[in-house]
C-alpha positions as CSV (number, residue, x, y, z in Angstrom):
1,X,-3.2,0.7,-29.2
2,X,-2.7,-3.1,-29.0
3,X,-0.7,-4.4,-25.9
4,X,1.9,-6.8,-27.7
5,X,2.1,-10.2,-26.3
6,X,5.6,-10.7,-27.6
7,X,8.8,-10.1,-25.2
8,X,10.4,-7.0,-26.1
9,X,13.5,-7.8,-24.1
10,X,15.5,-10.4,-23.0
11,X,13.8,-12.4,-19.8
12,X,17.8,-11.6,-18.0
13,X,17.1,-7.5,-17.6
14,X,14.8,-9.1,-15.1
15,X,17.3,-11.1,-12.9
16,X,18.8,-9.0,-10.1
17,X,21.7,-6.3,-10.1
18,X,24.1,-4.4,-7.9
19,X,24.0,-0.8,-6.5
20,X,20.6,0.7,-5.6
21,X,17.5,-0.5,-6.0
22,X,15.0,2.1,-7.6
23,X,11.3,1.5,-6.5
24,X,9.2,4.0,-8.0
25,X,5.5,4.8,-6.7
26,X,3.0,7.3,-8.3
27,X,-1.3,7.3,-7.7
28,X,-3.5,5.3,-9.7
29,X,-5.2,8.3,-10.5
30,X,-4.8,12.0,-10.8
31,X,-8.3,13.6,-9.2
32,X,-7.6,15.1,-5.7
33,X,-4.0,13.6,-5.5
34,X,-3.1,16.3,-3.7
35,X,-4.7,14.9,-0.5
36,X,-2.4,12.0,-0.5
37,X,0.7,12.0,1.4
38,X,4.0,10.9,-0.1
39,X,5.6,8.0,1.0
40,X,8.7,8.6,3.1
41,X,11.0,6.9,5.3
42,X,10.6,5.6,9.0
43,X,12.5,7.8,11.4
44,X,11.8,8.0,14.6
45,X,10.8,11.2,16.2
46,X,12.4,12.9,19.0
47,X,15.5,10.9,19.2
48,X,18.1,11.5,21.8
49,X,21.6,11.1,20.3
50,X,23.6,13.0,23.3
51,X,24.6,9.1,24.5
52,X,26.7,7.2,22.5
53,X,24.5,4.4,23.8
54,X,21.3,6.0,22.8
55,X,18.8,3.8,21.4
56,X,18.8,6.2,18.4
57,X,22.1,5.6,17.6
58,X,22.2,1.4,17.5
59,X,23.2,0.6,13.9
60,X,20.4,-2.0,14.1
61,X,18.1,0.4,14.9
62,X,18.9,2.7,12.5
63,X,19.1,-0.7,10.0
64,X,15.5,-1.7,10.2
65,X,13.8,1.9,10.3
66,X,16.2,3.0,6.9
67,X,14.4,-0.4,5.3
68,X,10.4,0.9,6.2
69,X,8.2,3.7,4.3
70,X,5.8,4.5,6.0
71,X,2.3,6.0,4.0
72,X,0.4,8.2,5.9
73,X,-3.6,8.4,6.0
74,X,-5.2,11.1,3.9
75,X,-8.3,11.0,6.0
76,X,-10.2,12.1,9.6
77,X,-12.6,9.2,9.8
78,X,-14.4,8.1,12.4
79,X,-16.2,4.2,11.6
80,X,-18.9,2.3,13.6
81,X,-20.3,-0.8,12.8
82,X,-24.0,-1.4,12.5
83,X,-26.3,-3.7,11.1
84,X,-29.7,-2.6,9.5
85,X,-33.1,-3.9,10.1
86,X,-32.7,-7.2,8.0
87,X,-29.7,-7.8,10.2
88,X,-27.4,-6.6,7.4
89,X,-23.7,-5.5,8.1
90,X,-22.7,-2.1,7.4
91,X,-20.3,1.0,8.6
92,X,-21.7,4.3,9.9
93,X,-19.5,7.6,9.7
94,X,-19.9,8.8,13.4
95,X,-18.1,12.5,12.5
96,X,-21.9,13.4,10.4
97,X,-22.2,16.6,9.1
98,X,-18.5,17.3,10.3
99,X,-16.7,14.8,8.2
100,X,-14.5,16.5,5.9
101,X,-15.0,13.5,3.4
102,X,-18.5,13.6,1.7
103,X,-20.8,10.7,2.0
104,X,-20.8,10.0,-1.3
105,X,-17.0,9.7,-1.9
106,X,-17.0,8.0,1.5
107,X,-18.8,5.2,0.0
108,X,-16.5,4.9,-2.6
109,X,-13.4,4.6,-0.1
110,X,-15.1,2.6,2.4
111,X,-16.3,-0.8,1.3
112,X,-17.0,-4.0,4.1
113,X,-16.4,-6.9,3.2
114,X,-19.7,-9.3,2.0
115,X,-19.8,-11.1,5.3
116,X,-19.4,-14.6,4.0
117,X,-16.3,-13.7,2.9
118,X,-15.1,-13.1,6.6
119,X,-12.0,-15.2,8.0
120,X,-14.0,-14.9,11.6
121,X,-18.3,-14.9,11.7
122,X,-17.8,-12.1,14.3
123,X,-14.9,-10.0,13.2
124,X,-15.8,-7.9,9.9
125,X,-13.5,-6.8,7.0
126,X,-13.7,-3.3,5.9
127,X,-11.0,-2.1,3.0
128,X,-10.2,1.7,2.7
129,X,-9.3,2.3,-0.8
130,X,-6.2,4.1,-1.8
131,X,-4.2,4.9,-5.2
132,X,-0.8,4.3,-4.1
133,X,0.6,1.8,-6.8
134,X,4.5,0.8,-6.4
135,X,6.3,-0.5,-9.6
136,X,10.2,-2.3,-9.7
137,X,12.2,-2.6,-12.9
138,X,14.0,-5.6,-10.8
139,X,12.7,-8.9,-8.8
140,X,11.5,-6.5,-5.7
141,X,9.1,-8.3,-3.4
142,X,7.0,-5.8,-1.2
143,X,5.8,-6.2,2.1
144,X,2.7,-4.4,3.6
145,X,2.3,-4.5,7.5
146,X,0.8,-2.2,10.7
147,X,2.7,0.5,11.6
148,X,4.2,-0.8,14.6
149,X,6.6,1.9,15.3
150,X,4.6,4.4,15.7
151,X,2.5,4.5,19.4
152,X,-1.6,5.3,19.6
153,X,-2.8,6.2,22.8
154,X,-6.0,4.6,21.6
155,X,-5.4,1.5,19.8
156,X,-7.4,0.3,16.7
157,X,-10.1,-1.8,18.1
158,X,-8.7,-5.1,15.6
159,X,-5.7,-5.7,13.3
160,X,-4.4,-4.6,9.5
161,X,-4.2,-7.3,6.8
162,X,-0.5,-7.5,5.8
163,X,0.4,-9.2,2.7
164,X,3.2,-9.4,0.1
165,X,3.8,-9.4,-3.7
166,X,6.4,-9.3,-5.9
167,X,6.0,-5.7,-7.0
168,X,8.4,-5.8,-10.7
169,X,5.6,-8.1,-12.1
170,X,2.2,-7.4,-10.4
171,X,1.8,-3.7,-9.4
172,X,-2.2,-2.9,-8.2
173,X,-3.4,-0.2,-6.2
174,X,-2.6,-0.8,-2.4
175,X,-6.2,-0.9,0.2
176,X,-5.9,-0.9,3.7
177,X,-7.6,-3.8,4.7
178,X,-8.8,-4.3,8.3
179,X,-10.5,-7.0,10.6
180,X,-12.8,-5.5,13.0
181,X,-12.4,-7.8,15.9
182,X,-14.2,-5.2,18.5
183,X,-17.2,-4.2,16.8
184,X,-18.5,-2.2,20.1
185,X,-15.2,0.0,19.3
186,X,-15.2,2.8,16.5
187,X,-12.7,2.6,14.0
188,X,-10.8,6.2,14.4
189,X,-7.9,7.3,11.8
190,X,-6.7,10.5,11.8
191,X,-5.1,12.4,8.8
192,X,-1.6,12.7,8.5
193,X,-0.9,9.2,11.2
194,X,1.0,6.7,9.7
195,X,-1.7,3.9,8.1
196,X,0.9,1.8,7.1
197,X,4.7,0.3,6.3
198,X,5.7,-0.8,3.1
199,X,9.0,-3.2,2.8
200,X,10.6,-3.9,0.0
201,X,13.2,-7.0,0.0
202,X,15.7,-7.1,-2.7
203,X,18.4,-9.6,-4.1
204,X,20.7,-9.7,-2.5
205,X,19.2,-8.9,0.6
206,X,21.4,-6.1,1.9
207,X,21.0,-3.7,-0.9
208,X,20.0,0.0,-0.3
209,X,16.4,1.3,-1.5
210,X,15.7,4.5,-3.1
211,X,11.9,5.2,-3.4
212,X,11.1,7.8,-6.5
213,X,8.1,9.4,-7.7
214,X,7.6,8.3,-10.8
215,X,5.6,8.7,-14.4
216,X,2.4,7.5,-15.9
217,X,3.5,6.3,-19.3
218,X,1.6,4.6,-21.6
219,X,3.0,1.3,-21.5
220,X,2.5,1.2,-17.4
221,X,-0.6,1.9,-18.6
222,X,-1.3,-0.6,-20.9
223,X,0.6,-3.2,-18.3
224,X,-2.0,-2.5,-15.8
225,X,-4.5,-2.8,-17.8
226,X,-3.4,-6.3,-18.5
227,X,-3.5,-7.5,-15.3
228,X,-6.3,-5.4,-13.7
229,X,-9.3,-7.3,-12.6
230,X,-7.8,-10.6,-12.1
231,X,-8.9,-11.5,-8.6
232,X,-12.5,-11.0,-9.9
233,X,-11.9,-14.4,-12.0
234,X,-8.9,-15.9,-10.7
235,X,-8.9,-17.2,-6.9
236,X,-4.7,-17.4,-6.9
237,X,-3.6,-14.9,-8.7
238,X,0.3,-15.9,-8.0
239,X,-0.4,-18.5,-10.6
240,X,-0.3,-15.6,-13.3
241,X,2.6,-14.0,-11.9
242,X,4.9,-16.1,-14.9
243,X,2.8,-15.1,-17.7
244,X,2.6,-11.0,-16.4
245,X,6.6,-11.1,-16.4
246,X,6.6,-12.4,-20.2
247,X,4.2,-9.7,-21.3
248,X,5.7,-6.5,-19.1
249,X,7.4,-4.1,-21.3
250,X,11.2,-3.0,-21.1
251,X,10.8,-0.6,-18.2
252,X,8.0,0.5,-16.0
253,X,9.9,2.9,-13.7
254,X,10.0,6.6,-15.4
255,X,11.2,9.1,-12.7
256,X,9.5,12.7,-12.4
257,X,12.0,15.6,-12.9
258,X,10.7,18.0,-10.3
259,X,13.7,20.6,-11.5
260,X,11.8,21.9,-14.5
């Protein structure tokens, strides 16, 4: 089926409204999508409320954690970085034989960075792959950043790439990103620890957020095929941003009735 080019509604349905915002989020792909967590929203755990001046029950407090999902990691990995015998960078899975992920598919969920693509000569980018995709029928920017809520009694031995991108015209498959800046330090994530927070800023700014699980049509299909692949011939993709607004259909977000 051809992807029309033409707008099949005005450019105003766009422009921002009042009430809830509705940001739906689905997987990229259907094959072992049970595995993957759904995102939910920050609380924090064990919280005294006895005092009225409890931490827990500071309305700013309870502000910013009602305005963070968090997305949880689907995977016991355990990461050290090597190089070969020509000197060449690459990751090692220290778990062996007792990784529950398989080291073909680990592989296809690890990938490091070529190394001249590096912001630092010494601190190595690997990506984790992940099919988390979040879509907006509204302008709904969305921020990506380190969990910084939750405490590890061993930290991560470097720092998460955060970024941000305006989620109603450019939806793409989320990556953790991650720049190794102690390579004598093994990269450990556990299943089920939060990976991530995802932000979503709205207009106007105060606005609640309601997160959804939502469909796989055909015409978010055909929308992501328009825009996949970009980065591979593009170096700023926010330059196309304009043109993937006039070419998005009516509506992207198609909630999932769980009642049937």
């Amino acid at each position: 089926m051809e992807f029309s080019v033409s707008l099949s509604h005005p450019p105003e349905t766009l422009g921002p409204r009042d009430g809830t915002v509705v940001v739906g989020w689905l997987l990229s792909e259907a094959r072992s999508g049970v595995i993957y967590f759904p995102p939910t929203r920050v609380r924090s755990a064990e919280m005294n409320k006895a005092h009225a001046k409890s931490a827990s029950r500071c309305p700013a407090v309870i502000n910013l954690e009602s305005r963070y999902f968090e997305v949880k990691c689907p995977f016991d990995l355990s990461l050290q970085f090597v190089r070969d015998k020509e000197g060449r960078p690459a990751v090692r899975n220290l778990l062996g034989d007792a990784s529950p992920v398989r080291k073909k598919k680990l592989t296809q969920i690890i990938q490091l960075t070529a190394e001249p693509e590096w912001r630092y000569p010494d601190r190595p980018t690997i990506q984790l792959m992940l099919p988390y995709l979040f879509i907006a029928d509204e302008p709904v920017y969305m921020m990506q950043v380190s969990p910084f809520l939750h405490y590890r009694a061993e930290p991560l031995p470097g720092t998460i790439f955060g970024g941000r991108f305006p989620i109603h015209v450019w939806p793409r498959p989320l990556m953790w990103a991650f720049e190794w800046h102690d390579v004598s330090k093994p990269i450990n994530l556990k299943r089920g620890e939060p990976l991530f927070y995802v932000q979503f800023e709205t207009l106007p700014q105060d606005r609640a957020v309601q997160v959804v699980e939502a469909q796989r049509t055909e015409a978010l299909d055909e929308y992501l095929n328009l825009i996949s692949g970009a980065v591979n011939y593009v170096s700023q993709t926010f330059s196309l941003f304009k043109a993937a607004e006039e070419r998005r259909p009516e509506r992207l977000v198609e909630p999932v009735d769980r009642r049937r």
